[in-house]
C-alpha positions in Angstrom: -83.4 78.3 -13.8 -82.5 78.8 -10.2 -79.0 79.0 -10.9 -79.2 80.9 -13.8 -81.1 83.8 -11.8 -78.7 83.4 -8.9 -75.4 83.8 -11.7 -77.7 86.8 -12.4 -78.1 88.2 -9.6 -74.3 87.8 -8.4 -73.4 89.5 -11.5 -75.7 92.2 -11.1 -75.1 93.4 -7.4 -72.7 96.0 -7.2 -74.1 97.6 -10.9 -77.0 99.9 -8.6 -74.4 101.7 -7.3 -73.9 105.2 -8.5 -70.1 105.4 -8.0 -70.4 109.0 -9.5 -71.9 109.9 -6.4 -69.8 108.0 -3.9 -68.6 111.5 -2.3 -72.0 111.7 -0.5 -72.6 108.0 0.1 -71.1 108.5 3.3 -73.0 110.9 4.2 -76.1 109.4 3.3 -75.6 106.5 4.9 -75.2 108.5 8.2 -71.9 107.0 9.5 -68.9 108.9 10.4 -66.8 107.2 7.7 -63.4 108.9 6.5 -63.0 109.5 2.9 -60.2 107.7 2.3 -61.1 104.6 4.2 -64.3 104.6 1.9 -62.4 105.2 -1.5 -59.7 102.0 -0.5 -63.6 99.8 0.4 -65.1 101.2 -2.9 -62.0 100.1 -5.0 -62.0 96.7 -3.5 -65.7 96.4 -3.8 -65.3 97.0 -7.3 -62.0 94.2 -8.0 -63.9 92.1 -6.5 -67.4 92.7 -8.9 -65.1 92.5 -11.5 -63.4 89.4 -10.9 -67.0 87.6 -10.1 -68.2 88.9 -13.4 -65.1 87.3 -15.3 -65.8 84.0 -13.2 -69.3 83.8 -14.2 -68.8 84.7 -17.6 -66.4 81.9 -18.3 -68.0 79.3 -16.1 -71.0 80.2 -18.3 -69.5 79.5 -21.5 -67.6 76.4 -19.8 -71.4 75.1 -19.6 -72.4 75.8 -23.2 -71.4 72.6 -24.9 -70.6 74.1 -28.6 -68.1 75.4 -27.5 -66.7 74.0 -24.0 -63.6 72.0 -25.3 -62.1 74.7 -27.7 -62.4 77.4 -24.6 -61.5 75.0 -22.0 -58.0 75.1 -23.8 -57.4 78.6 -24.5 -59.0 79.8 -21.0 -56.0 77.2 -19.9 -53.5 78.8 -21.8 -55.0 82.5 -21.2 -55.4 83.1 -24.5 -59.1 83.9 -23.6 -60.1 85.5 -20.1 -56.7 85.9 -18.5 -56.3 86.3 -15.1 -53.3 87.6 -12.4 -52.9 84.4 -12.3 -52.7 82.4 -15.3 -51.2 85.2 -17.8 -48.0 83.6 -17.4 -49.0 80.7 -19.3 -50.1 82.4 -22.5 -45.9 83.6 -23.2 -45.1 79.8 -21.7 -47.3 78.8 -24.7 -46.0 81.0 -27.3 -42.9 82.2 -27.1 -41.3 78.5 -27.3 -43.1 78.1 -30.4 -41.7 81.5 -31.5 -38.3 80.4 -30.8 -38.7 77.2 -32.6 -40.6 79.0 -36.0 -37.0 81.2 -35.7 -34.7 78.4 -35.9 -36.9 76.8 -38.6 -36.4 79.9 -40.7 -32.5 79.6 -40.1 -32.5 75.4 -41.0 -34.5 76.9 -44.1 -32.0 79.2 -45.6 -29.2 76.3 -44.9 -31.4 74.1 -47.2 -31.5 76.7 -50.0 -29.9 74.3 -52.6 -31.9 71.5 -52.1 -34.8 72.3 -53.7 -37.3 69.3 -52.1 -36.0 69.9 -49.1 -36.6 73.2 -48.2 -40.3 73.3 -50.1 -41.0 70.3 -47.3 -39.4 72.3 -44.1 -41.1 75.8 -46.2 -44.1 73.8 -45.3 -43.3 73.5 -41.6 -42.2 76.7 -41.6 -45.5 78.0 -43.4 -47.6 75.6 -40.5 -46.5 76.5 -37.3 -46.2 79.9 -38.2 -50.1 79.6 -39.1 -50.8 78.3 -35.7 -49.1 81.4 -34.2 -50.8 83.8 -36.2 -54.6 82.4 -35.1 -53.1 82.0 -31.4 -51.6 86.0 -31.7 -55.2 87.0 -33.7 -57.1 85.7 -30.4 -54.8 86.7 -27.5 -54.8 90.4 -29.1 -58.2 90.4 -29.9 -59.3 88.1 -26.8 -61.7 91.2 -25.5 -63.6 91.1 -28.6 -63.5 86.7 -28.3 -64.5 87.0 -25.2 -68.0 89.2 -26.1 -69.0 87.3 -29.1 -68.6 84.5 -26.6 -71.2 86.2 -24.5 -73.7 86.8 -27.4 -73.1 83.4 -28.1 -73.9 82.1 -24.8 -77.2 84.6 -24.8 -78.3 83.3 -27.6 -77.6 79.6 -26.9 -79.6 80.1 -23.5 -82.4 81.6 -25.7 -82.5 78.1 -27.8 -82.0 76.2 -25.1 -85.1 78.0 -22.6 -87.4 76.6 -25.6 -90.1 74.2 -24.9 -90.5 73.3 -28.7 -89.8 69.8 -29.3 -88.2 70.6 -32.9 -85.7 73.5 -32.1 -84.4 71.3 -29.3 -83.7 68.9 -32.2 -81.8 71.3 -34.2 -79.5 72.6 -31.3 -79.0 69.6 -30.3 -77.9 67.6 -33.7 -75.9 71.4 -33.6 -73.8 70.7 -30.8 -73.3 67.0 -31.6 -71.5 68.1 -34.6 -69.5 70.4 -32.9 -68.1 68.6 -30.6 -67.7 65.9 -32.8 -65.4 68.2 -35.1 -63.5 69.4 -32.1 -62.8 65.9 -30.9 -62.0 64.9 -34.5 -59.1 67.6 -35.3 -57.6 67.5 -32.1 -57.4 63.6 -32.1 -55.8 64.1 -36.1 -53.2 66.6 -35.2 -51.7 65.0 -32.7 -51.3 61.6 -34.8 -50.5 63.8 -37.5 -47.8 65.3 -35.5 -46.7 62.2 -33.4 -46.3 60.7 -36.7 -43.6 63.0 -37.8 -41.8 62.7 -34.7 -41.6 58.5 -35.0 -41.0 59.1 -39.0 -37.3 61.0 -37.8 -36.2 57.5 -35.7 -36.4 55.8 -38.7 -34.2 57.5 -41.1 -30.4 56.7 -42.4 -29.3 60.2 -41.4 -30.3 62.4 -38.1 -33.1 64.6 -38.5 -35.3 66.8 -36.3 -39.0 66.2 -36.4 -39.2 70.0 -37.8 -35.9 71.1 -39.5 -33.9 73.9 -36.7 -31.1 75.6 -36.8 -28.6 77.8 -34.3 -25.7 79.0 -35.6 -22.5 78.7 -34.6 -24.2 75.3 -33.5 -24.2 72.3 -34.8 -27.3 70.3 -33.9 -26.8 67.2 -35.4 -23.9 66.3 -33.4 -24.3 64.5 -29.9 -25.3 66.2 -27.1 -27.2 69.0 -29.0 -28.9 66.7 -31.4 -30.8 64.2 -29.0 -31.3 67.7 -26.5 -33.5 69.6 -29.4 -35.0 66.4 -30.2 -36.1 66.1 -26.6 -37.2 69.7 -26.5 -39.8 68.7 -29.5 -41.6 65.8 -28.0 -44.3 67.7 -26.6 -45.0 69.5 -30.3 -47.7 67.3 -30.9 -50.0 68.3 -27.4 -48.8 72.0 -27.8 -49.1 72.0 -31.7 -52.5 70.7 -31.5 -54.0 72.8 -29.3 -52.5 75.6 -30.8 -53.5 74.7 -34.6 -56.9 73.1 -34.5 -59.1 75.3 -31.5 -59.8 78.1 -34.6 -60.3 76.0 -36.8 -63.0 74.2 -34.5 -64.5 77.8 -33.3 -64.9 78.8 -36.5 -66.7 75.3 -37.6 -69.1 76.1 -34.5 -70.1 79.7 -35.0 -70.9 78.9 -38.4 -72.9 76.0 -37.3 -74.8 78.1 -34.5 -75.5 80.6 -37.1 -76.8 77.9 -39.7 -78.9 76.7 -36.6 -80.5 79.8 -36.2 -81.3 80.6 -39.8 -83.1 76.8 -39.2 -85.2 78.2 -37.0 -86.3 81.0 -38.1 -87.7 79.6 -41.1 -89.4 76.9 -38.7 -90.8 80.0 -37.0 -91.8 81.9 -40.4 -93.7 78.6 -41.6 -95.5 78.7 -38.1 -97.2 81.8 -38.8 -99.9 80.4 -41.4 -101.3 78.3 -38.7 -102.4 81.7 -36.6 -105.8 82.2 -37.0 -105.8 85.5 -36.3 -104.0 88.7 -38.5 -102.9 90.1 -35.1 -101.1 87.4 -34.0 -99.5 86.3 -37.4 -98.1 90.2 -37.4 -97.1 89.6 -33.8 -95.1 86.5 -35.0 -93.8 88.3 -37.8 -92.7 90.8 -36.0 -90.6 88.5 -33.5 -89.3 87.1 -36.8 -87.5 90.1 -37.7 -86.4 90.7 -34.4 -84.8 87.2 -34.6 -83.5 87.8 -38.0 -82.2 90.8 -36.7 -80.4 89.5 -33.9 -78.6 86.3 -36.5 -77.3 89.8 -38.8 -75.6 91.1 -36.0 -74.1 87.7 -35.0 -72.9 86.8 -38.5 -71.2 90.2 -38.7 -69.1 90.2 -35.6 -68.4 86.6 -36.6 -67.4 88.1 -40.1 -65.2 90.6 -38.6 -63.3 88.2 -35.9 -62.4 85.9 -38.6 -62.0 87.4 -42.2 -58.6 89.1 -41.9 -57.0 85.2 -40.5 -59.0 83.7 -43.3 -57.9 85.5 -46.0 -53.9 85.5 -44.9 -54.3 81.7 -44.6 -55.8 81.8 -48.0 -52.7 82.9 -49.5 -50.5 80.7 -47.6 -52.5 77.6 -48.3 -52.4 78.1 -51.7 -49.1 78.9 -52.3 -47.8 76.4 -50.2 -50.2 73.3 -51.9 -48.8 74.8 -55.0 -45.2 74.2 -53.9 -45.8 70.9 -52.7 -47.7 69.6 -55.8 -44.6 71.2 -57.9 -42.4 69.0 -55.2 -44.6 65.9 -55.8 -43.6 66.0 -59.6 -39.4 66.0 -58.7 -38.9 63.8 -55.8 -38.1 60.3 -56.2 -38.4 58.8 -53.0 -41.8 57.4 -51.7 -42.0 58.0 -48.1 -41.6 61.3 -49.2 -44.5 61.3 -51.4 -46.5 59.9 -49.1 -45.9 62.8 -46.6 -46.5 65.2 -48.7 -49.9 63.4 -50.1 -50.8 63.8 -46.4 -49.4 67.3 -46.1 -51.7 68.3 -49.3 -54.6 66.1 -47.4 -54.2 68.2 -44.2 -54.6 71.6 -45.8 -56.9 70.8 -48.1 -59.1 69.5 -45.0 -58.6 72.9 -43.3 -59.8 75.0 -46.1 -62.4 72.9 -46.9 -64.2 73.0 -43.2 -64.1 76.6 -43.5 -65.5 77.0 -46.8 -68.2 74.4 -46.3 -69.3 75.7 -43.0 -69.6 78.8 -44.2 -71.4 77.9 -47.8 -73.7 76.2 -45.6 -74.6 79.5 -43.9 -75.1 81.0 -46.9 -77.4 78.3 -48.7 -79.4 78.5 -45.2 -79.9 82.2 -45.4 -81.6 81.9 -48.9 -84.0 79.4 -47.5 -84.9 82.4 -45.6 -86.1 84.6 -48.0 -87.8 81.5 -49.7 -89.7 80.7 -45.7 -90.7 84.6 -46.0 -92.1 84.5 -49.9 -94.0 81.6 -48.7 -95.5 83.0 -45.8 -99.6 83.3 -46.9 -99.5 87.2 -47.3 -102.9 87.3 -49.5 -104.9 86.0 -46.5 -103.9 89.2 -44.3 -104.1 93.0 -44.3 -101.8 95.6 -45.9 -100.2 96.4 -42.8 -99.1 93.0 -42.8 -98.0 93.0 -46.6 -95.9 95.9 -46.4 -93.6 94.4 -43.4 -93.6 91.0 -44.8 -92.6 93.0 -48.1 -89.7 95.3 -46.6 -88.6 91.9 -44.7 -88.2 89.9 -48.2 -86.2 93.0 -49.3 -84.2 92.7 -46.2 -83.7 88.4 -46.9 -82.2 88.8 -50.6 -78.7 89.8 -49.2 -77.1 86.6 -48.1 -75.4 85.8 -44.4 -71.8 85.3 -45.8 -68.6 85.1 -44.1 -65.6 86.7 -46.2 -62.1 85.9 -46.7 -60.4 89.2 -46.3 -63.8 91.1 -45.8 -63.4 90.5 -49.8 -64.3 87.4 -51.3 -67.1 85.5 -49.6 -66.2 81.8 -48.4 -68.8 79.4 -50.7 -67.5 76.2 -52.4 -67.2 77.8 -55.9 -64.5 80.3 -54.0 -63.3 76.9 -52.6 -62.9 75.4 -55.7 -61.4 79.0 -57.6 -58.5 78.9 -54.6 -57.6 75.2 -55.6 -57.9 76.0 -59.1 -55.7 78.5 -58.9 -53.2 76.7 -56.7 -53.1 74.2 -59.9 -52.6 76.7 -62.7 -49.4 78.3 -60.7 -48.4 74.4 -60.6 -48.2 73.9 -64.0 -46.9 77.3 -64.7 -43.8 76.8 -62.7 -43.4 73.1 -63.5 -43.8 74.6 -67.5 -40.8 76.6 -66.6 -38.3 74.5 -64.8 -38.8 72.0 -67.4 -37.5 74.1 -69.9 
């Protein structure tokens, strides 16, 4: 608590300054101080508040274990809270990848008449472009990260200050999961990845790891082939932490959320054991606040992710659709069972999402079911009329949306891979004829 005040009051130091009024501090201060001089200590005085505001903020979320390992890596990478310092390594972290999603798109166009061939690189392709466009999403939006991060933290701190034996129990089983999730997809994409770089060794003819080409160049002859496959060994660190932090963000915030929703029905079924109508109002009351507080939360989270979601959507199911159409003309069973793994991979993706986020919305209907229950014939009409409006307020669900249009439950889960399936058979109906 100590520290915590201390963060606080660090943070807080230079903000009861009126700068508006600086002209006369020096007057008031009753020192014969030159302007100048004064405007060069004020501008410093405020670099420096900022920069300790920056470093408290993220060694504040560094501490909150939901999240620590996902913003560990993109704080390293400045993808969230870049400094003078260390916003070189955010271009050193893209732009190779950039350059490498290019060349894949000129391999692709070279493979244009095998038709297994370039749906498998189209899926490469498809992949690391997908990783770009979550690792653009947060570096341009990294402002708006960065304070949903610090509502986060708030309300994680808020959790955490409680004495109460069972909310401890829920954050707690909260951030084990988490962090188990994070540990998980790391760990899988970079066996996933180191994988495909071992698979290339073994094959009759030279291959990269992820199909590239640069014309007038030929890269499978000696030196250029074994200098590109150099250049690629350290996909599966860079890949990994450029593909799976999102995905294991997004997994968290929709846990925290589904935490919260937890407790406040805990704290709604606490109010029948007030004796007194005051103080079950009182609770009530607090309630809404709280409810409140977990609407505003699910709607930033709404809007940082639902534009991403939907896009990769799209791409997901197309590309599944492509690889189950090149499952039914390839011959060869290595190949099949990369692409069974490819299918695997995605399908894993999607489904964390869309199970995170169902869970959110089941959660948010035990809500209004915690509010209906709530003993509302024992207490007074001032009582009945909030605990009515407040039921109103429960029957619209917490959702997260894909493309701020669909909202992501299982049955949408299940519509996206049934979809995937029909454009399967539709195009295997057609090149079969």
């Amino acid at each position: 608590m100590s520290c915590r005040l201390h963060r606080e009051q660090l943070a807080n130091a230079f903000d009861g300054v009126n700068w508006r009024n600086k002209r006369r501090l020096p007057r008031v201060l009753g020192h014969k101080v030159l302007w100048p001089q004064f405007q060069v200590a004020s501008r410093q005085t405020d670099r420096h508040s900022t920069q300790t505001r920056q470093q408290l903020k993220m060694a504040e979320n560094e501490d909150i274990a939901l999240v620590a390992i996902n913003v560990r890596i993109w704080r390293y990478f400045a993808v969230l809270y870049p400094t003078a310092q260390s916003n070189w390594r955010k271009y050193a972290f893209v732009l190779p990848v950039c350059l490498m999603n290019v060349m894949q798109f000129l391999y692709l166009l070279e493979m244009w008449g095998d038709l297994p061939a370039f749906i498998l690189n189209l899926f490469f392709l498809s992949a690391i472009f997908n990783a770009l466009m979550r690792t653009c999403l947060a570096i341009w939006k990294h402002k708006e990260f960065e304070q949903f991060l610090a509502k986060l933290t708030l309300l994680y701190r808020q959790i955490e200050a409680s004495g109460d034996e069972y909310i401890q129990s829920i954050l707690f089983e909260v951030v084990r999961e988490a962090r188990r999730l994070a540990v998980f997809n790391l760990s899988a994409s970079f066996l996933d990845i180191t994988g495909a770089l071992i698979f290339t060794l073994f094959r009759q003819q030279r291959a990269h790891p992820f199909g590239i080409a640069l014309p007038p160049l030929d890269l499978q002859r000696t030196p250029f082939y074994e200098i590109f496959y150099l250049l690629q060994i350290p996909t599966p660190v860079v890949l990994s932490m450029m593909y799976m932090p999102f995905v294991s963000l997004f997994a968290a915030f929709a846990l925290f959320g589904k935490a919260m929703l937890q407790i406040l029905v805990y704290k709604l079924s606490c109010i029948a054991e007030q004796r007194e109508e005051e103080e079950r109002y009182q609770m009530l009351a607090a309630c809404i606040r709280y409810h409140m507080s977990i609407m505003s939360y699910v709607k930033e989270f709404n809007m940082l992710v639902t534009f991403i979601i939907g896009a990769e959507a799209i791409i997901f199911g197309s590309i599944i659709c492509l690889l189950l159409f090149c499952l039914n003309i390839i011959d060869s069973r290595t190949q099949m069972i990369s692409i069974i793994m490819y299918i695997a991979t995605m399908l894993y993706v999607l489904f964390t999402y869309y199970n995170r986020a169902n869970e959110l919305v089941i959660q948010s209907s035990l809500v209004a079911q915690a509010v209906y229950n709530v003993p509302w014939y024992e207490c007074g009409m001032r009582f009945c009329k909030t605990l009515l409006i407040f039921l109103m307020q429960t029957q619209r669900p917490l959702e997260i949306r894909a493309g701020n249009v669909y909202p992501m439950t299982l049955a949408m889960f299940q519509s996206l891979l049934n979809a995937s399936y029909s454009y399967f058979t539709t195009l295997r109906g057609v090149t079969n004829k």
